[in-house]
N, C-alpha and C positions, 0 to 999 in steps of 0.2 A: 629194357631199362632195368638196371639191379636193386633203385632204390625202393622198389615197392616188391617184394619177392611174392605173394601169395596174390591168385587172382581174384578172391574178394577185396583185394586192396591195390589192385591195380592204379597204374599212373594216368592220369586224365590224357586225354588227347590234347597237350602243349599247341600243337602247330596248328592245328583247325579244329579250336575245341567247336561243340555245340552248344549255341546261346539260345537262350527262350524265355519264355515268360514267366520261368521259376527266378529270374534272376531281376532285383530291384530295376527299375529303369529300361527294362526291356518291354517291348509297344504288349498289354496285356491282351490284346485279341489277334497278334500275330501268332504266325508260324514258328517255329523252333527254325534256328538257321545256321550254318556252318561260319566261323569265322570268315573263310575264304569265301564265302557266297555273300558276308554283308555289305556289299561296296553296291552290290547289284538291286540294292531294296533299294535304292532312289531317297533314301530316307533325308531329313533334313533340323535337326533341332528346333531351327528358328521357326519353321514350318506346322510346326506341331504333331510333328509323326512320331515321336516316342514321352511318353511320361513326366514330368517332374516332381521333383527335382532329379537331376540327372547330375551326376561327375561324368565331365568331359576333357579328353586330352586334343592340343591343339599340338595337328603334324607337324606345323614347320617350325616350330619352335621346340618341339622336342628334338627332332633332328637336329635341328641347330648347337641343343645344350649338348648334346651327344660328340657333338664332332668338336664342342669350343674345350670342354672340358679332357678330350685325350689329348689334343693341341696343348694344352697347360703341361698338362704332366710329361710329354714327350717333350717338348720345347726344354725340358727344367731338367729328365735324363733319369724320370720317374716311371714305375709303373699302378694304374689301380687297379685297386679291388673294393670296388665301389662297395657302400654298404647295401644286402639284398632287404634288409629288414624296411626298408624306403618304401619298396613298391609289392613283394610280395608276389610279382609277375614273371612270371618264366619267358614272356615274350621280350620284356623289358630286360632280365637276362641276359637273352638271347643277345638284343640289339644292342649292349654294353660291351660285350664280347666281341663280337662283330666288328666294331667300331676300336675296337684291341685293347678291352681290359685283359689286364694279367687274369682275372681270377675274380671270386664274388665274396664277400663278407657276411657273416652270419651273427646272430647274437645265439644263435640256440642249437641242440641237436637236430629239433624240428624242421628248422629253417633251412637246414642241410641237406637234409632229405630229400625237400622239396628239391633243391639247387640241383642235386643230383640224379634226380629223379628229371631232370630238365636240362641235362645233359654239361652242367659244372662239372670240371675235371681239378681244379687248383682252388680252394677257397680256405680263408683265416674263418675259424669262429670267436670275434674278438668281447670275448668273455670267459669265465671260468668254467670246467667243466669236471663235475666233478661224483658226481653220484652215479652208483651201480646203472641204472637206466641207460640214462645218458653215454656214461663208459662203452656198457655193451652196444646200445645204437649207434656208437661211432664206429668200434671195432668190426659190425657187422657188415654197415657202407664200406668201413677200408677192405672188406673178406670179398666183398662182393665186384666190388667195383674195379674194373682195370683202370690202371694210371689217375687214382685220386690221391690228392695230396690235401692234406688240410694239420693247420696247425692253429692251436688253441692258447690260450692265458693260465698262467699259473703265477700268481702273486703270495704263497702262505708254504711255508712249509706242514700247513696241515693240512691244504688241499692236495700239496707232493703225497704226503699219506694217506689218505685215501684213493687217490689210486693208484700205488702201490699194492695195498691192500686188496682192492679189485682185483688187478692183475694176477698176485698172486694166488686165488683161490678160482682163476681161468686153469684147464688145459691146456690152452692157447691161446694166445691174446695180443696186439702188435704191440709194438715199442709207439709211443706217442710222440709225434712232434709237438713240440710248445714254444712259446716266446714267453718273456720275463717281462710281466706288467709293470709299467714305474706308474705310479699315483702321487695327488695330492692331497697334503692336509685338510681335509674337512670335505674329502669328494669323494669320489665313488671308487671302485677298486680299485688295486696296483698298491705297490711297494712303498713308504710315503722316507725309509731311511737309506741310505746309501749302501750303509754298511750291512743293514739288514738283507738288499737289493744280494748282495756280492757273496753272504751266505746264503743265501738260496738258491743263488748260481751254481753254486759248488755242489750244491746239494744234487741238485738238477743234472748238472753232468754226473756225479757216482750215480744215479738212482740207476736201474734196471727196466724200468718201466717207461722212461719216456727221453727223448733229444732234445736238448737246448736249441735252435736254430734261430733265434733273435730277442729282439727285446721290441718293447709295444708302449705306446701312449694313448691317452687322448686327452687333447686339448680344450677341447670342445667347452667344459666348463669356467673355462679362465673368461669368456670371452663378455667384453661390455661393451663395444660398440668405440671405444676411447683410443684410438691409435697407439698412441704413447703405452699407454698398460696392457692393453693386450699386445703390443709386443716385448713387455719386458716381463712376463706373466710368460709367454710362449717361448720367449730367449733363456729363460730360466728353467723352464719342464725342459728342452732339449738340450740344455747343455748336462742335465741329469741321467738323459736318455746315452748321450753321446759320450761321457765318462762310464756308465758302466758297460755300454759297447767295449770303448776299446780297453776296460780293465777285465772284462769275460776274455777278448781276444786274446790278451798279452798271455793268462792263465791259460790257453789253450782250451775254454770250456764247449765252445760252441762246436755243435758236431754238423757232417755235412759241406757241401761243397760252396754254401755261398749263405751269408746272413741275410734274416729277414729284419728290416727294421722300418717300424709301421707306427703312422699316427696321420690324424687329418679327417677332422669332422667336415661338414658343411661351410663354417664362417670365417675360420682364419686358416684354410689350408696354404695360404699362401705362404705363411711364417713359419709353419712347418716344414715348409717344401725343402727352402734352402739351407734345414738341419739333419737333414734323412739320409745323407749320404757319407758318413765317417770314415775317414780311411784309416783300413783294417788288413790284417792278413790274405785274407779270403776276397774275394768279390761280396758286396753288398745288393743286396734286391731291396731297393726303398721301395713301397709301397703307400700311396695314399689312399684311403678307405673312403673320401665324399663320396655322401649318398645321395644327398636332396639336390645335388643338380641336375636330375635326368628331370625334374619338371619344377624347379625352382620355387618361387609363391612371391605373392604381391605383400607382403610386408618384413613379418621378420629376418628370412634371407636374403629378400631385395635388397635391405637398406646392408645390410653386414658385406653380401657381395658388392654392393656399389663402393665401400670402401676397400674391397681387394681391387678392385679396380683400379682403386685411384692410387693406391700404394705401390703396384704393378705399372702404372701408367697403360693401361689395356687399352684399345681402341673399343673391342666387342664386351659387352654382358651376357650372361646367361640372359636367360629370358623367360617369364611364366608360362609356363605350358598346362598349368591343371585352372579347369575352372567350374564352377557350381552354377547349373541353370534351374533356377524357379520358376513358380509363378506367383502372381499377384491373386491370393485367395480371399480376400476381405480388406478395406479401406472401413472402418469401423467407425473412427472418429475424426477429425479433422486432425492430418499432420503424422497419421497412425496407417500404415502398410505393414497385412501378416501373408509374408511368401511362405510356402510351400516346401521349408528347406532347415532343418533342424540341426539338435546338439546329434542324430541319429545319421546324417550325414555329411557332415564338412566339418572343419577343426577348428577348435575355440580353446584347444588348451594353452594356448601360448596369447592370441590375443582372436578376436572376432573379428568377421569377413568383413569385408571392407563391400560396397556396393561399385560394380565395375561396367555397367550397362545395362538399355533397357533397350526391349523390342516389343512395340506397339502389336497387338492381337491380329494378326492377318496379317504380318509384314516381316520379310526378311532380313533386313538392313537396321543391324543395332544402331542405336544411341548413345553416346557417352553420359554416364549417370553423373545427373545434379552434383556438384562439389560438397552441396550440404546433404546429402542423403547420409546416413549413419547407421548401422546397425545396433543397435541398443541392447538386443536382447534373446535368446536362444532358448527354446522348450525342445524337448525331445523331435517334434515336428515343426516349427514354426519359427520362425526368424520375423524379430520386430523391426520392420522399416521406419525412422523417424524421417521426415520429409520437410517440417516445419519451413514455413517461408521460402519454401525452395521452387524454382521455377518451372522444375519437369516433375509433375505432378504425376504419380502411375495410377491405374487405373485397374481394374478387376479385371483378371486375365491378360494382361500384360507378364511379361516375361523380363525377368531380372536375373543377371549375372552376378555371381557371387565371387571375389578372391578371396584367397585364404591365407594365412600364415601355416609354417610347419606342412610337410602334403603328407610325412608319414601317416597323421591321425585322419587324413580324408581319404587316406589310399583303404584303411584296412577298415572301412565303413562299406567298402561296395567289392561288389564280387566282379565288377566285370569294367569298363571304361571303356565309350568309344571313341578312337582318334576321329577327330574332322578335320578337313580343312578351313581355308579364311572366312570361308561362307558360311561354314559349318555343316557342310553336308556330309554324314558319316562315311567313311572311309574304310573302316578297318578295328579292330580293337583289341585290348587287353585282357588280361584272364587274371586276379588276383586268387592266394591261396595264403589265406590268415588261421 
């Protein structure tokens, strides 16, 4: 593997790493065990053979998002490159690729590494990149690596100078590919004028230091849940996108044998889809970059997917595959349950876990949790259960399911994730690198 060159810094063992009791949620008086030997511990969640709180991925539902989500983009004449910053997992990766992404998306050099290191060959890093560091850590993957391609964001003709400036004070340094960021007013980076867009273009093709090879959005921030304006919000970024495509093309700016043209968060990839394809000179490689569907979440992508859905008219949804298992550690006062399951592991930036099951102490066979159970409240360690007037009363030592909104903030809390199956008996697992 080229991405880790010195052997104090070798690359983890990807394919059967070694799990143990150094790692959160792993059983603390077991054995250290091979990925590929864990199917064989008999172990079982609901059983009580490993720890909580525990993040858990559920197999068939992540297969499922796996195979609905390339069916989307092949069906549509699309390729992805999912975003990697989701999961952080080389296995996860692996099985995106597998399953026939083009390629992996990155927000950082860091991120690359990893990717690379884990056997990425095609990946966008869809952000700027622009400091001496950074420079050299790319040029050194592209020195090292057979057949990597990766292409990067430049929105600024002063980020174009600076690496310019790097380059030139190399002995040798490659030519960079990049895409042309378009942005919105009052959001995060990219281009936010036309005309500004069409001199940096120009710029970008003279420059000496790097390839024009597409142009790049993201939508992501337009989105309100409202049909109507998130599609006249997302109708409006791509016809911005799609004007300066084919005014780079008509100018002859874009170098290379086919354009890259990229955009497509999580919630309205759908409405990007059928802008990604302009006809141009060249051949076009549309790429969509969703990330959060390789394990979806019980609230704020549920509801935003359920409207691609219905705009799509889809038969299938993704489906939640990450889930948080506590326990019931104190009943204190009447109406009041503190699980075992913190701000230190599962996501609360966007909105709090929602209570999704209960499985009575000694029993394997969940329960669908109380309609009125609510999560109220979040400490480093502990999640407030409110239970009031509700009829499935928990108990100390009971074990409660957690969904989450957002999986990137619960993905990059745990080092490791076991797949189970329906019953929950561990199968197999993941290896994150944050």
């Amino acid at each position: 593997m080229p991405a880790f060159a010195d052997a104090a810094d070798a690359a983890p063992n990807f394919d059967d790493p070694l799990l143990g009791p150094w790692l959160k949620g792993f059983p603390p008086a077991a054995e250290p065990v091979r990925r590929s030997r864990l199917a064989r511990q008999g172990w079982n969640v609901l059983a009580g053979h490993l720890p909580l709180p525990l993040a858990v991925l559920k197999a068939g539902a992540l297969s499922h998002n796996l195979a609905w989500m390339q069916a989307f983009a092949r069906e549509r004449r699309l390729d992805l490159a999912p975003h990697g910053k989701t999961t952080m997992s080389p296995q996860l990766f692996a099985r995106q690729m597998e399953a026939g992404a083009w390629g992996i998306t990155f927000a950082s050099v860091f991120q690359l590494r990893l990717g690379v290191a884990a056997g990425v060959r095609r990946a966008l890093i869809a952000n700027q990149v622009q400091t001496a560091p950074d420079l050299a850590g790319l040029a050194r993957l592209l020195a090292q690596t057979d057949g990597l391609r990766v292409a990067f964001l430049v929105d600024s003709i002063s980020q174009l100078g600076q690496i310019e400036a790097w380059r030139a004070a190399q002995r040798q340094a490659p030519v960079f590919e990049v895409l042309l960021e378009v942005g919105l007013p009052g959001g995060r980076t990219g281009v936010r004028e036309h005309e500004a867009a069409l001199d940096l273009a120009r710029a970008l093709h003279d420059s000496p230091a790097v390839r024009l090879v597409g142009v790049e959005c993201f939508e992501g921030l337009a989105v309100s849940g409202d049909d109507a304006a998130d599609t006249a919000a997302v109708d409006a970024l791509m016809a911005r996108v799609q004007a300066l495509a084919l005014a780079c093309d008509e100018a002859g700016w874009f170098q290379g044998d086919e354009v890259i043209v990229s955009a497509g968060g999580s919630a309205l990839f759908d409405l990007v889809a059928a802008r990604l394809r302009p006809t141009l000179s060249r051949p076009v490689r549309a790429l969509l970059r969703s990330g959060c569907y390789v394990t979806h979440d019980h609230g704020h992508y549920q509801r935003l997917v359920q409207r691609v859905a219905a705009r799509c008219a889809l038969a299938e949804q993704l489906q939640p595959a990450l889930e948080v298992w506590t326990t019931v550690q104190s009943v204190p006062e009447p109406g009041l349950a503190l699980l075992t399951g913190g701000r230190r592991d599962l996501s609360f930036d966007m909105e709090l876990p929602q209570p999704l099951a209960l499985a009575r102490a000694g029993r394997v066979q969940p329960l669908p949790a109380d309609g009125r159970w609510r999560i109220k409240g979040l400490n480093d360690h502990h999640a407030h259960l409110r239970f009031d007037d509700a009829l499935l009363q928990p108990q100390v030592g009971d074990l409660v399911a957690l969904g989450i909104s957002h999986p990137c903030t619960t993905f990059d809390k745990w080092r490791w994730m076991p797949l189970v199956d329906d019953d929950y008996r561990v199968i197999d697992a993941v290896t994150t690198y944050f």
